[in-house]
C-alpha atoms as one frame of an Amber mdcrd trajectory, in Angstrom:
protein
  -1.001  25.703   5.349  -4.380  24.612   7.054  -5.908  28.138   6.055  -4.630
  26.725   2.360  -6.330  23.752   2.711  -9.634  24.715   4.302  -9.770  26.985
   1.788  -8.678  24.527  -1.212 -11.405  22.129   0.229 -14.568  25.238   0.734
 -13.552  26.380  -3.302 -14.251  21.538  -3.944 -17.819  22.647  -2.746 -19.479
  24.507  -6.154 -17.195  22.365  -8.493 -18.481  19.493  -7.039 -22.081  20.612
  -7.007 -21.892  22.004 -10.699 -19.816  18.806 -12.037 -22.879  16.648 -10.623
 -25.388  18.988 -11.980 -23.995  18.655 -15.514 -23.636  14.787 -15.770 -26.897
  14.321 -14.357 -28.368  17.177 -17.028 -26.526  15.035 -19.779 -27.682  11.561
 -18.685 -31.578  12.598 -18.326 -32.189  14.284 -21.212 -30.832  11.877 -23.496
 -33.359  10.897 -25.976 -35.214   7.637 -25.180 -36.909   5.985 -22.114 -35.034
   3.836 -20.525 -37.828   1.770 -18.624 -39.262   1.522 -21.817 -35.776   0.011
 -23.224 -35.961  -2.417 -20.465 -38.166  -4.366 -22.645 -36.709  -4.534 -25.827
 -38.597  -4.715 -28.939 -41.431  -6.106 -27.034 -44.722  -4.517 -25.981 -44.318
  -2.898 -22.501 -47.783  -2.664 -20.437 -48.216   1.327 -19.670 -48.859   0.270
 -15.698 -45.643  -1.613 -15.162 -43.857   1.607 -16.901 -45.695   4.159 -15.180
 -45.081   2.129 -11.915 -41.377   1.539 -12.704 -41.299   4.953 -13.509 -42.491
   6.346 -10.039 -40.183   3.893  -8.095 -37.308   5.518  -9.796 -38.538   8.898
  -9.534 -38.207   9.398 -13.473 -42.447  11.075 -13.406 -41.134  13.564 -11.254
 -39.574  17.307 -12.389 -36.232  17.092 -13.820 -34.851  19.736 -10.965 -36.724
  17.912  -7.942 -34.930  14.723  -9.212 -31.690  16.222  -8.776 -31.970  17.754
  -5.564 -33.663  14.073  -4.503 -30.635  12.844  -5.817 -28.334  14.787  -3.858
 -30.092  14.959  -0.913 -29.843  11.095  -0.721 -26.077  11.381  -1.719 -24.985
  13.762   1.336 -26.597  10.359   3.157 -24.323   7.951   1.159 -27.335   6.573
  -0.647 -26.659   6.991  -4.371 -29.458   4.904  -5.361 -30.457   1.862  -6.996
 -29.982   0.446 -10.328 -32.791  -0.555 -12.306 -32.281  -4.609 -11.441 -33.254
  -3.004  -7.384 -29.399  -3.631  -6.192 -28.158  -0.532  -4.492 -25.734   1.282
  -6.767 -22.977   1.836  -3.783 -22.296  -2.119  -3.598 -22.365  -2.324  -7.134
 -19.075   0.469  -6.961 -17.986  -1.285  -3.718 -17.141  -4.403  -5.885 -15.894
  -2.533  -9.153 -14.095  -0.017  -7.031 -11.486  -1.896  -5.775 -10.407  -3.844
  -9.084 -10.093  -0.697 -10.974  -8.067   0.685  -7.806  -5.620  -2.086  -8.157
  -5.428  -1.717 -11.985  -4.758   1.873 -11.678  -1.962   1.211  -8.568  -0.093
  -1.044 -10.667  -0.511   1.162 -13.774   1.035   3.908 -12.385   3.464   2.009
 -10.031   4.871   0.847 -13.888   4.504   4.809 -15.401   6.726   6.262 -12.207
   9.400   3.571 -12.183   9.600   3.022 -16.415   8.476   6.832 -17.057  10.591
   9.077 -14.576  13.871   6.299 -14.764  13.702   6.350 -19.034  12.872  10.370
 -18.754  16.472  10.785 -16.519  18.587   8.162 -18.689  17.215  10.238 -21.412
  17.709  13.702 -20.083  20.815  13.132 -18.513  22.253  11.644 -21.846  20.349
  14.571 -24.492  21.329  14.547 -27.733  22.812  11.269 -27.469  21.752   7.649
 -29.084  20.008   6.937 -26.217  18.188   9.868 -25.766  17.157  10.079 -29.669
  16.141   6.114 -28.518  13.471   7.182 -25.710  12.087  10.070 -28.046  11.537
   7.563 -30.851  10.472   5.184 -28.843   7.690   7.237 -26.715   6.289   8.787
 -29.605   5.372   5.307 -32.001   3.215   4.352 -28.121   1.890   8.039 -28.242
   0.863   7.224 -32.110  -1.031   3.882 -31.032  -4.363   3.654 -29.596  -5.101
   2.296 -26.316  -7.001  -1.110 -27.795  -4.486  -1.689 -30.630  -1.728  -1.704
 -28.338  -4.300  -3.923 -25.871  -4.604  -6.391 -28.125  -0.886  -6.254 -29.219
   0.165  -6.774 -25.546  -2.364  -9.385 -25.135  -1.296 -11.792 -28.400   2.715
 -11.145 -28.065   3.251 -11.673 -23.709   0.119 -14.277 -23.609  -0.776 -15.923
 -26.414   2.718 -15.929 -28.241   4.820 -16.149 -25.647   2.668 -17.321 -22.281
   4.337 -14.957 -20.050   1.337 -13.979 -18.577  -2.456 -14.836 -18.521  -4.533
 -13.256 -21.726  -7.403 -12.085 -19.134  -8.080 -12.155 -15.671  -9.792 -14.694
 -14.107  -8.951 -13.052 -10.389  -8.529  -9.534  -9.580  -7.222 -10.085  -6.494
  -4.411 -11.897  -8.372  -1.269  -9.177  -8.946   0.662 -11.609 -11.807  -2.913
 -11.030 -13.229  -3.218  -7.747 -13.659  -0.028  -6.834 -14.574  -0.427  -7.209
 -18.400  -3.863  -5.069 -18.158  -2.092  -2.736 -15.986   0.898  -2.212 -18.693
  -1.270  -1.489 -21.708  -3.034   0.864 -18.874   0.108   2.873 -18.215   2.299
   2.695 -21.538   0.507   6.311 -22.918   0.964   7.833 -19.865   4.515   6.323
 -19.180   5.413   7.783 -22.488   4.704  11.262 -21.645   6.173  11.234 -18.386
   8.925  10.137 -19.651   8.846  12.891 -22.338   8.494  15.696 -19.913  11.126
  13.808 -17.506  13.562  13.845 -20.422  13.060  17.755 -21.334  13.061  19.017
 -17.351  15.981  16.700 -16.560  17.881  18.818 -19.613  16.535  22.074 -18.538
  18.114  21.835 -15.269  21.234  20.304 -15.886  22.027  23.738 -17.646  20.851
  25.918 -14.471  22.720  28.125 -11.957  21.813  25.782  -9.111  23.548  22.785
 -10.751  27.038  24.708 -12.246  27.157  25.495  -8.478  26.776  22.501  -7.101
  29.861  21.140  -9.026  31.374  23.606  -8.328  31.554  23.181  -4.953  32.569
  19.281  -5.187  30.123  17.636  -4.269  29.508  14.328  -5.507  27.534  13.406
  -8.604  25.287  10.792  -6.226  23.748  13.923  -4.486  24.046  16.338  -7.387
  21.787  14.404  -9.614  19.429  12.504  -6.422  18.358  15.588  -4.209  19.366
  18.832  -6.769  18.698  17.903 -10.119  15.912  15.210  -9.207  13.622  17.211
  -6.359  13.507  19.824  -9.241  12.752  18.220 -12.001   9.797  16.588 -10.463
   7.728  19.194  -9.633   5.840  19.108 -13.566   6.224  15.438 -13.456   4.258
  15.293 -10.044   1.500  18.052 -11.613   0.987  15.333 -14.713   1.115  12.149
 -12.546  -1.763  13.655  -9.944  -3.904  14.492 -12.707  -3.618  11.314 -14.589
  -4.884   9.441 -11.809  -7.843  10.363 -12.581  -7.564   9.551 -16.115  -6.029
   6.083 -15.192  -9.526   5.372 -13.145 -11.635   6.607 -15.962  -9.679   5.573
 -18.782  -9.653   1.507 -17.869 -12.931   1.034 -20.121 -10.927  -0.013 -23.318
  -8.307  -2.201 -20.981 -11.171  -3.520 -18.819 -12.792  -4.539 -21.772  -9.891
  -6.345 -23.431  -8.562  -8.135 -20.407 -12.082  -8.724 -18.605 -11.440  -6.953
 -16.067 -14.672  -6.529 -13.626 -14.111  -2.649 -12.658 -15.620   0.646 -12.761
 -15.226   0.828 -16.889 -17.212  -2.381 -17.212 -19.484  -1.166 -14.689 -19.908
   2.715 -16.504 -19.648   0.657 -19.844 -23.007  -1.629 -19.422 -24.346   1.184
 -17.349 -24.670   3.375 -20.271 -25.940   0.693 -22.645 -29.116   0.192 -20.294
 -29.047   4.372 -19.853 -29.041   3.707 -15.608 -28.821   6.908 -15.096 -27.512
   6.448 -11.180 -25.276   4.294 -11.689 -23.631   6.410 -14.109 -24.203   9.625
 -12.203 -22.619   7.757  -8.908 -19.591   6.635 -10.564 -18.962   9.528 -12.324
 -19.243  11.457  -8.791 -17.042   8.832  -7.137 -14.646   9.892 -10.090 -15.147
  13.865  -9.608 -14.138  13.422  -5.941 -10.954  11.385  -6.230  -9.385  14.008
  -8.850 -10.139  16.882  -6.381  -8.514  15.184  -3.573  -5.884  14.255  -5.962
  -5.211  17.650  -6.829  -5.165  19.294  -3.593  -2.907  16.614  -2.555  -0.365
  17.657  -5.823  -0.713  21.120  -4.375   0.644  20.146  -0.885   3.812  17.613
  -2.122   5.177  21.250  -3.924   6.093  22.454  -0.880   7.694  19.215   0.173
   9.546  19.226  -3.182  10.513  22.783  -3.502  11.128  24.615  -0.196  10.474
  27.856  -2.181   6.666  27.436  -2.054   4.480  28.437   0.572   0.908  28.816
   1.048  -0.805  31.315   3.019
């Protein structure tokens, strides 16, 4: 296992190098000058540019800027934004919201998701299984800000179950409507493959032998049917963290949420091309943690699998 992983973690090394290189390819040769754009439609005096320019390093080579860039990540300096606040405490304080919104989006995809997917799957064919299918596919067929804005009019305005936006991050009632609209596209395909892998197994060896040898339906369907049926739920749910993170910039912007969408979102508007280049790198690093940590709960799910 630790040969596995040191191996897993030397193979992060050019993915994460060559992920960088192409975001920060696409950000700075976008057309435009974006010290030029700080001004507007106003004049801009050539000295102030060409100084502005220097202090971000935009006069130099395209390739020196990028191994300036990464030089001064490996230090945990990933630069400053173009209002001269250092673009790790700008992610320190959008971090942590968008954390939160993700942890209680897919807190509500695992508990609604897998527990619809079983009722479903262990009932195929059945009203209630014809019920999920219908009913995962019309949230599959709505966009992310339709059903935002949905959400938003029926449980706040409508019915004042909860707040429309949030006023408080820190507040859990808060982000709970955010965190819903978050997780509903994502709860509907787990759910989905839940359903069909719950089916699958219920017709395998494994299980006709399990009943066969009395034991009771508690365990049959909690520690045989369940540990196996997991394992392409637990592939889906570890890379859709990532996709949770990156995909709050709709839901951020709906619900006013102060996280790393807004952040990436105004980012790109005033082309700062570190701040977008740091979050995105922030981003390329939790996935492949993510996934090597997928790789690893396998083995605790399925016995079966080893690594070398």
């Amino acid at each position: 296992m630790g040969r596995y992983v040191a191996r897993r973690l030397l193979q992060m090394i050019p993915v994460f190098i060559g992920t960088t290189l192409l975001i920060f390819l696409m950000v700075h040769v976008l057309p435009g000058d974006p010290i030029r754009a700080m001004w507007g439609e106003k004049a801009a005096d050539p000295a102030q540019v060409a100084s502005l320019r220097h202090e971000f390093g935009l006069d130099q080579p395209l390739w020196k800027q990028y191994i300036d860039y990464m030089a001064d990540l490996f230090q945990g300096d990933f630069g400053k934004t173009f209002g001269g606040r250092p673009v790790s405490e700008e992610m320190g304080m959008a971090f942590p919201v968008t954390l939160r919104l993700a942890a209680v989006a897919l807190t509500i995809e695992i508990i609604v998701g897998i527990g619809l997917g079983a009722w479903a799957g262990l009932r195929a064919g059945k009203a209630v299984d014809t019920g999920v299918l219908v009913f995962t596919l019309i949230v599959i067929s709505m966009p992310v800000f339709v059903l935002g804005y949905l959400a938003q009019f029926l449980f706040a305005d409508e019915l004042g179950w909860l707040p429309p936006n949030v006023q408080d991050s820190m507040n859990l009632q808060q982000l709970l409507l955010p965190g819903f609209v978050l997780a509903m596209l994502s709860m509907a395909y787990v759910a989905r493959l839940t359903r069909t892998t719950f089916a699958e197994n219920l017709r395998a060896d494994y299980m006709r032998t399990a009943l066969a040898k009395g034991l009771p339906r508690r365990r049959i369907i909690g520690v045989h049917l369940l540990r196996n049926s997991l394992i392409p739920v637990i592939t889906f749910l570890g890379t859709d963290v990532g996709a949770l993170v990156g995909g709050a910039v709709v839901t951020e912007g709906i619900f006013n949420v102060q996280g790393v969408g807004n952040l990436l979102f105004k980012a790109l508007g005033q082309r700062e091309g570190s701040t977008i280049v740091g979050v995105v790198t922030v981003f390329v690093l939790v996935i492949l943690l993510i996934n090597l940590l997928v790789d690893l709960l396998y083995a605790v799910l399925d016995p079966r699998i080893r690594y070398a």
